[in-house]
C-alpha positions as CSV (number, residue, x, y, z in Angstrom):
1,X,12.2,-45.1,-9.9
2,X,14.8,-44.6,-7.4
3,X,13.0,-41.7,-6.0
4,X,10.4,-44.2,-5.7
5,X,11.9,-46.5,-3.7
6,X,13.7,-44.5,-0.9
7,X,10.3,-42.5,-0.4
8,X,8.5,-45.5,-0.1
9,X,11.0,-46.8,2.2
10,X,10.9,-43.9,4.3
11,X,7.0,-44.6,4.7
12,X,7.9,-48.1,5.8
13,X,10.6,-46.6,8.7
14,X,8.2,-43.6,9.5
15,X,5.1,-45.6,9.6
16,X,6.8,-48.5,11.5
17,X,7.5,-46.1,14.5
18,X,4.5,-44.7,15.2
19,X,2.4,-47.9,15.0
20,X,3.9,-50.7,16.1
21,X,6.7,-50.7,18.7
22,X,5.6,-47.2,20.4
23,X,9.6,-47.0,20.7
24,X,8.9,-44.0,23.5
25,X,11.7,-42.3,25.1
26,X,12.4,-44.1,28.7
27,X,10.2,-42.6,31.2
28,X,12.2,-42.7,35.0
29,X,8.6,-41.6,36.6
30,X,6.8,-43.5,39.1
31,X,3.2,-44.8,38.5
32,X,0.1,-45.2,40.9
33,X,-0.8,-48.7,40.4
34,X,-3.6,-48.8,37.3
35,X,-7.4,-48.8,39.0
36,X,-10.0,-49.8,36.2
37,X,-13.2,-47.8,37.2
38,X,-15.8,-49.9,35.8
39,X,-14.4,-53.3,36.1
40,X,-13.1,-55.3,39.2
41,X,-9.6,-57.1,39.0
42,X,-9.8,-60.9,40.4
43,X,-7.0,-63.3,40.3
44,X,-8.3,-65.1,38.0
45,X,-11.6,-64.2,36.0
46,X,-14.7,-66.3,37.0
47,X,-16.6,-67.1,33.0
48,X,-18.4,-69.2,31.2
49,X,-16.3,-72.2,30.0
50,X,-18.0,-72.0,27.0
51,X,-17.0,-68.6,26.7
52,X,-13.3,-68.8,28.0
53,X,-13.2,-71.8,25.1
54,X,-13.8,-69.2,22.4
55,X,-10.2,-68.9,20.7
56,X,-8.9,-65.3,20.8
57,X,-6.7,-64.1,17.7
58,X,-4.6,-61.7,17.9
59,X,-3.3,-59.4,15.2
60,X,0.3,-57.9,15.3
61,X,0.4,-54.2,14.8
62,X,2.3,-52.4,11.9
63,X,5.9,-53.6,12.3
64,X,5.0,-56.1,14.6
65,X,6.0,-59.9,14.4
66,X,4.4,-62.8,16.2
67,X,7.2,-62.8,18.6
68,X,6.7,-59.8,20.7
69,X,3.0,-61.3,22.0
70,X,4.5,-64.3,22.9
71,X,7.9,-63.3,24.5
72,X,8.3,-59.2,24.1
73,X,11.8,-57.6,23.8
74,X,13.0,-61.7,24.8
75,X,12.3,-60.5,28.6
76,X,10.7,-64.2,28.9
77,X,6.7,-65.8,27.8
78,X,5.4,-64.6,31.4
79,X,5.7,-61.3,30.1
80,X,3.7,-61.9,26.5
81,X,0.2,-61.2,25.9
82,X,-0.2,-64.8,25.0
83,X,0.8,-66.1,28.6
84,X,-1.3,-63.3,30.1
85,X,-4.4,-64.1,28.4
86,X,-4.1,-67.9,29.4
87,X,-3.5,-67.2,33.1
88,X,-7.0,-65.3,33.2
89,X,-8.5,-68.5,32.4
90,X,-9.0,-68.0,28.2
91,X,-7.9,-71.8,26.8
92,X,-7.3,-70.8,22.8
93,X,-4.8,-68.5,22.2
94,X,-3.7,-67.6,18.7
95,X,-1.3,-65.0,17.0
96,X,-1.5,-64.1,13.3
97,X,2.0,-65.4,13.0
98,X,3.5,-62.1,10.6
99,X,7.1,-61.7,10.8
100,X,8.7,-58.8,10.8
101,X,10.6,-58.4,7.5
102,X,6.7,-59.3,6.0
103,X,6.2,-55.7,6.2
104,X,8.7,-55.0,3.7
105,X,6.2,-56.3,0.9
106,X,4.0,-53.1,1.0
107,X,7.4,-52.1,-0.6
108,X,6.1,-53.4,-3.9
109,X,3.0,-50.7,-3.8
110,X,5.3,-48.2,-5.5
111,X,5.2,-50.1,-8.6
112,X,0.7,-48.7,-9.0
113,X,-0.7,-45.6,-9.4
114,X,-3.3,-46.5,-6.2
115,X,0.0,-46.0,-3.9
116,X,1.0,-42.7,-4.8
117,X,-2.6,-41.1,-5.5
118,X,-3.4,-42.7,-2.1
119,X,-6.6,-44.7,-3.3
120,X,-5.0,-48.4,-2.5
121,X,-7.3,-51.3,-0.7
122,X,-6.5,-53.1,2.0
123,X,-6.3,-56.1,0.2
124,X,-4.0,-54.9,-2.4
125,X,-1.6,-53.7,0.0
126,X,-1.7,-55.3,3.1
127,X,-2.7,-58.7,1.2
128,X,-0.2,-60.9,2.8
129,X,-1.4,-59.5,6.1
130,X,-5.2,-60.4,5.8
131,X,-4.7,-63.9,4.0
132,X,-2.3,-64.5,7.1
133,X,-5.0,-63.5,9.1
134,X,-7.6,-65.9,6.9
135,X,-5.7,-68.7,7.6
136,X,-5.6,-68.2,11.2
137,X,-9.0,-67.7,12.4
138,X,-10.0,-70.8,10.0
139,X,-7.4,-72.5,12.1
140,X,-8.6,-71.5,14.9
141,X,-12.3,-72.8,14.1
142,X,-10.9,-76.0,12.6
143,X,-9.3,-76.7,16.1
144,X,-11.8,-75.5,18.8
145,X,-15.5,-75.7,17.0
146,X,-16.3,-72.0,17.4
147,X,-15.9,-68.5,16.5
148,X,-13.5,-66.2,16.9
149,X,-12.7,-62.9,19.2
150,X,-10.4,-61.0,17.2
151,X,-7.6,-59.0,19.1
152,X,-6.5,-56.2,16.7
153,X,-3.4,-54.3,18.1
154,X,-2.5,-50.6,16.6
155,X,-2.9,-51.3,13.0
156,X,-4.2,-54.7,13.4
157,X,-7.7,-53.1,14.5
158,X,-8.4,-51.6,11.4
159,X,-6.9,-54.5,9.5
160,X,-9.8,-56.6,11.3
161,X,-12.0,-54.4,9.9
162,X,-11.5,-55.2,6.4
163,X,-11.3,-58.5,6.8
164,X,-14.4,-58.6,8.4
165,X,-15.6,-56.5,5.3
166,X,-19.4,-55.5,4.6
167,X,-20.4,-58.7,6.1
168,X,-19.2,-61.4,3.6
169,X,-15.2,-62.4,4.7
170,X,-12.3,-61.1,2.9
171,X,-14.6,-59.3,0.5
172,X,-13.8,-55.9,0.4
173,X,-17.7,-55.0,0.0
174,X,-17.8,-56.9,-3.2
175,X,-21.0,-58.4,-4.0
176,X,-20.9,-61.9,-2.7
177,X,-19.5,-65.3,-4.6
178,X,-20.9,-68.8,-4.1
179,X,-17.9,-69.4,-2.5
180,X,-18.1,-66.1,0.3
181,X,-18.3,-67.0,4.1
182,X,-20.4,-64.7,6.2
183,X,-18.0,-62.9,8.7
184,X,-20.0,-63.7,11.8
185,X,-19.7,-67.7,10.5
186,X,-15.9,-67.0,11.6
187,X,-15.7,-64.2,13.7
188,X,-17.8,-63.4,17.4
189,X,-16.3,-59.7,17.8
190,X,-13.6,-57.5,17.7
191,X,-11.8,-56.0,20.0
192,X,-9.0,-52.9,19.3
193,X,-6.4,-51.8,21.4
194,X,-4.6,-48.6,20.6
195,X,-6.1,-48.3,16.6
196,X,-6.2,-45.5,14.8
197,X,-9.2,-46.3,12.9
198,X,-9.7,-42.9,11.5
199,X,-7.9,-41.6,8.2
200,X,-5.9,-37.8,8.5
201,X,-7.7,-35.0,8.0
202,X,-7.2,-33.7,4.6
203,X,-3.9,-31.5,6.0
204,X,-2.6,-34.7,6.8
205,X,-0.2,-37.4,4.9
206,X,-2.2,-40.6,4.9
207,X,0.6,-43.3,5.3
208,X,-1.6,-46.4,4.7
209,X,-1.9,-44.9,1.0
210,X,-5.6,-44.8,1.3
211,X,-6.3,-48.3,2.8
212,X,-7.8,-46.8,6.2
213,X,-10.1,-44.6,4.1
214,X,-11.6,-47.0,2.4
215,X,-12.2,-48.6,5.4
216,X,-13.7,-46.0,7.5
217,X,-16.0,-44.7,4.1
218,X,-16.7,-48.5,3.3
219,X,-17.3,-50.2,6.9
220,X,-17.7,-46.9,9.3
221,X,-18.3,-47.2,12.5
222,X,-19.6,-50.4,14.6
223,X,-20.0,-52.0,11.3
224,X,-21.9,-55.4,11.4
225,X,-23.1,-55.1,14.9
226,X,-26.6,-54.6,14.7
227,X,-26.9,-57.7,13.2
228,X,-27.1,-56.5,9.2
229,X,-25.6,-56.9,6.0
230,X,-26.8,-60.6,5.6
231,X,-25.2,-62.0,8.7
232,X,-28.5,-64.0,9.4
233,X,-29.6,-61.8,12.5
234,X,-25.7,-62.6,14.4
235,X,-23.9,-59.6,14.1
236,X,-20.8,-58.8,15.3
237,X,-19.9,-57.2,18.7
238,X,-16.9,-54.5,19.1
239,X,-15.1,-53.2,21.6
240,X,-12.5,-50.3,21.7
241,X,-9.5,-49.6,23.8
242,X,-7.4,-46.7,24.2
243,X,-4.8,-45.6,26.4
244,X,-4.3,-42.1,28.1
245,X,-0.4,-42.7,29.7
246,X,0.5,-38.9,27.8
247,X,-0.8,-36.0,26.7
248,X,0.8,-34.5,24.2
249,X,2.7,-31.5,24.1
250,X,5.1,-30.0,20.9
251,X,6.4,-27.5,23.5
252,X,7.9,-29.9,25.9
253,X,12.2,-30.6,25.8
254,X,13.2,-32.4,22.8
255,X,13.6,-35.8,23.3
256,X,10.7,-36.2,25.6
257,X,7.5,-38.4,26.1
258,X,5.2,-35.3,25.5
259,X,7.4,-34.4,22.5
260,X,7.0,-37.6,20.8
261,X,3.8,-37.8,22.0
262,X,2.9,-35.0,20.0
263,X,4.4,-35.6,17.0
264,X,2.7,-39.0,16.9
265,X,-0.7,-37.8,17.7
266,X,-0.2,-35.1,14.5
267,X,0.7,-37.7,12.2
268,X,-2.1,-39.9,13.2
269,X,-5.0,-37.2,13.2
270,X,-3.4,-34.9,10.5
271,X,-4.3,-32.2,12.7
272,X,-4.1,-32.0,16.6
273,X,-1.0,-32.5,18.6
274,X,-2.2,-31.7,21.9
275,X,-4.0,-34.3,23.4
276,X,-4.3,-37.5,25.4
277,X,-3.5,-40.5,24.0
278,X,-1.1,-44.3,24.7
279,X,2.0,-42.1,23.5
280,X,1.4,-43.2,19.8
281,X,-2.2,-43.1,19.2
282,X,-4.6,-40.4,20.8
283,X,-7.9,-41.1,22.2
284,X,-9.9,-39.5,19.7
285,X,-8.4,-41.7,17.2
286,X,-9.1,-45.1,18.9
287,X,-12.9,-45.3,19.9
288,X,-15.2,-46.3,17.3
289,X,-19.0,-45.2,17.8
290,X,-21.5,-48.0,18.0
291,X,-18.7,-49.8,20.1
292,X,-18.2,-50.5,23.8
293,X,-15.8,-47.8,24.7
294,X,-13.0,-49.0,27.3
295,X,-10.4,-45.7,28.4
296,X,-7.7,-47.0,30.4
297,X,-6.5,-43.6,32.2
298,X,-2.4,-44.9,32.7
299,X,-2.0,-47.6,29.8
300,X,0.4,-47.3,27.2
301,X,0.7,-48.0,23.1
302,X,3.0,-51.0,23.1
303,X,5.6,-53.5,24.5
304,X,8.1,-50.9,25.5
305,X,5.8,-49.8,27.8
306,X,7.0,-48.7,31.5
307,X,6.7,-51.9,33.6
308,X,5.0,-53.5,31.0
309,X,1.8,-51.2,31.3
310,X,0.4,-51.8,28.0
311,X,-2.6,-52.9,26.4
312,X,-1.5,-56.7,26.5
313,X,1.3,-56.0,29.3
314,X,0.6,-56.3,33.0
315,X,-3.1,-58.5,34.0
316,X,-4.1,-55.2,35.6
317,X,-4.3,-53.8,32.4
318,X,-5.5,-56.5,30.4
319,X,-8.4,-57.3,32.4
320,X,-9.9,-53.3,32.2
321,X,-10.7,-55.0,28.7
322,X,-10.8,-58.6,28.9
323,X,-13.7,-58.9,31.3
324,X,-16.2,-56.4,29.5
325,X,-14.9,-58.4,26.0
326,X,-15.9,-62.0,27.9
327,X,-19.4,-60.5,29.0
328,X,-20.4,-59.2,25.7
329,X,-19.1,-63.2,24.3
330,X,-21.6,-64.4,26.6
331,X,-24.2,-62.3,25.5
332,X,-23.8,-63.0,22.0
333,X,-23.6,-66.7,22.5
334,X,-27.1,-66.9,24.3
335,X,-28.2,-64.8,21.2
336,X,-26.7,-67.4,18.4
337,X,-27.7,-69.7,20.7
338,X,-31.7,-68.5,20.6
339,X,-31.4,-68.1,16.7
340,X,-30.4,-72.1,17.0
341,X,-28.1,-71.3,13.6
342,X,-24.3,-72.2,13.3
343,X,-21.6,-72.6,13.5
344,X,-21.6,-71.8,17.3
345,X,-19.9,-74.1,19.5
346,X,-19.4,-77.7,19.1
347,X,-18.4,-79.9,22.7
């Protein structure tokens, strides 16, 4: 049992650093100011009201807590996602508020045979997670009258993904209770920054114990977005983001971006090192097909990010993804809206 523990708790530590923090060595280089091909920055974006109404939730990545959206590294709120996201002109803000020490309570997965023959659900070991997230995005409804975009950060994409289920919320592909909500009741789309929403190849240690495999084999893909699996014709838009700050390299100096870069990617894929990626998670790992697909060439995985150049760091950034997210809102609001069924907004 002791055994047990300490390999567990190495799990935690190892797992910790390659998918939350993106703790990458300092990088001294200089950086052209980020250009976003398809999209056009603008001081402040020009919506919908309806649309910059729709509450956004975001959800921490692995090792995450609340805190580093809202004031990262204690460099001040101007600097957090949360502060970002409101000076664009979004009104409802929201973060799945998961403390750090939370993360500890995967921990207690030693104790079933799921955890070490690698065939755990999300629900049974991220459960404190996704009821945390439950609570939020019905709080989020309760207060502003309509659904959700979910923000799902490293780990917190794929999380989204099985809380959003086969359709029916917080299901885990079970057939439906009279008590289930449909997903898209809650839930407008997702959007992921920086997941790795693909299990290891088979060469590969799957540190999630089998939770992002039951995912990808249960609710591949775009999932619920061509409006299936009961969701009353809705659906549920996606959106991927990835960064491409490194490319990887296991030759480069030890103690290097490339080097750790590498090492990441290989732990995330199971099987290739040498790639581009956001210095945690490689490219290949974070786009999902069926989704809108959003590369942003010089962005990085987290909030130790060079001058803040992260997916929810500098408006630059945020907007390559923001603006595309807000324009498929729209679209799937005028589509709700035609269908004339609820709950959509309420003034």
């Amino acid at each position: 049992m002791l055994f047990a523990f300490f390999a567990s708790f190495h799990f935690l530590v190892f797992f910790s650093c390659f998918y939350s923090f993106g703790a990458l060595p300092v990088c001294r280089r200089s950086y052209k100011k980020l250009k976003c091909q398809r999209y056009q920055l603008q001081n402040k974006i020009i919506a919908d009201d309806e649309v910059l109404s729709c509450p956004f939730v975001i959800l921490p990545g692995f090792g995450n807590d609340m805190i580093d959206y809202v004031n990262p590294l204690n460099k001040g709120t101007q600097y957090g996602m949360v502060s970002i996201l409101k000076a664009q002109g979004v009104k409802n803000v929201y973060v799945v508020p998961i403390m750090r020490p939370q993360w500890l309570l995967i921990v207690l997965g030693i104790f079933t045979a799921d955890f070490w023959q690698s065939s755990c659900r999300p629900l049974q070991l991220f459960g404190f997670y996704c009821k945390s997230v439950d609570e939020t995005v019905r709080l989020a409804q309760l207060e502003t009258g309509k659904s959700a975009i979910l923000v799902g950060h490293s780990a917190g994409g794929w999380l989204a993904r099985a809380v959003l289920s086969d359709g029916y919320w917080m299901q885990e592909g079970k057939s439906s209770d009279a008590n289930a909500i449909l997903s898209s009741d809650l839930v407008l789309g997702l959007v992921t920054l920086g997941a790795p929403h693909f299990p290891p190849s088979s060469t590969g240690a799957d540190m999630t114990r089998g939770a992002l495999s039951f995912v990808d084999r249960r609710y591949p893909s775009a999932h619920l977005k061509n409006n299936n699996n009961n969701n009353k014709g809705r659906g549920v838009f996606y959106v991927t983001v990835g960064g491409g700050a490194v490319m990887g390299n296991s030759s480069a100096a030890e103690g290097s971006v490339e080097r750790f870069a590498a090492r990441s990617y290989l732990q995330v894929t199971g099987s290739s090192s040498e790639e581009r990626g956001d210095g945690v998670v490689p490219l290949s790992s974070t786009h999902l097909p069926a989704a809108l697909q959003i590369t942003i060439k010089d962005c990085w995985h987290s909030i130790q990010a060079p001058d803040n150049r992260w997916y929810g760091g500098d408006p630059a950034t945020l907007t390559c993804w923001l603006l595309p997210t807000l324009g498929l809102a729209e679209e799937a609001l005028r589509r709700r809206r035609r269908l004339s069924i609820g709950p959509l907004t309420s003034n």
